[in-house]
N, C-alpha and C positions, 0 to 999 in steps of 0.2 A: 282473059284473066291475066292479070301483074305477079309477078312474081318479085320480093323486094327483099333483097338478103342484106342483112341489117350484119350479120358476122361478117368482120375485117379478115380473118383468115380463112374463112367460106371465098367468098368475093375473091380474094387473092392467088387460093387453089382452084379458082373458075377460071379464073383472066390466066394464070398459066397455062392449063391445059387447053385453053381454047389456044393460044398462042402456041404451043405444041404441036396439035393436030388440024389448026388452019382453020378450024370450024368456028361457028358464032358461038356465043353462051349457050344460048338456047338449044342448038345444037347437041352441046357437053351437056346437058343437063338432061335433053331429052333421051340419049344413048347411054349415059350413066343411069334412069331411070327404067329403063327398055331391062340394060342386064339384069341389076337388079333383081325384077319383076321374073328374069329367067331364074336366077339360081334360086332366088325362094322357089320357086315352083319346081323345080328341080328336087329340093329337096323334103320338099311333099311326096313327090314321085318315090324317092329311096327310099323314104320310110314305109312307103305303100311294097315296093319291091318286096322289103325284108321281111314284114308280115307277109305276105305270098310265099315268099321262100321259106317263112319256119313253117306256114301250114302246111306246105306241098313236104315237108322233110316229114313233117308229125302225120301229118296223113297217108303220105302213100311210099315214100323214100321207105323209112324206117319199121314201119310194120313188115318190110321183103326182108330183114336183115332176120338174121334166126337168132330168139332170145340170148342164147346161152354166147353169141357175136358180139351184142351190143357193148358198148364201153369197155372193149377189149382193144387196148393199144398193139400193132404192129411192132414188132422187134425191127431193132435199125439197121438189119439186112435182109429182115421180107420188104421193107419199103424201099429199099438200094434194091431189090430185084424187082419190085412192081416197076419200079422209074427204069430200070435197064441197067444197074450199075452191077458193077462186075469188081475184080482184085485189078484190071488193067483199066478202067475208069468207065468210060458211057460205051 
């Protein structure tokens, strides 16, 4: 199969990077399509993560927390004592 890029500034940022990293077109084209192909994929993954991670919070995290806990913010020196901070620093 041909591949025929009719864009003058496509064509132009091809012929650089190939001339950059020493590789042919086809080269740049097939490694530029390869990542790609990773980060979308990648970020199927994240969004798959994030759903896992608010079920597991709503499911089994947050049901251990005792009601009258929930959506109770920490004062800004229980959480300097949870992290180890002290009046002389860590």
């Amino acid at each position: 199969m041909t591949l025929n890029i009719k864009n003058p500034y496509l064509e132009s940022l091809l012929t650089e990077v190939a001339q950059i990293t020493g590789e042919s077109k086809t080269e740049v084209v097939r490694k530029a399509l390869e990542e790609r192909r990773q980060r979308l994929s990648l970020g199927g993954t994240r969004r798959l993560n994030a759903v896992r991670l608010w079920m597991l919070l709503q499911d089994e995290i947050w049901p251990q927390i005792p009601a009258e806990q929930r959506g109770v913010r920490l004062l800004k020196v229980e959480q300097e004592s949870i992290l180890g901070y002290n009046e002389d620093g860590v």
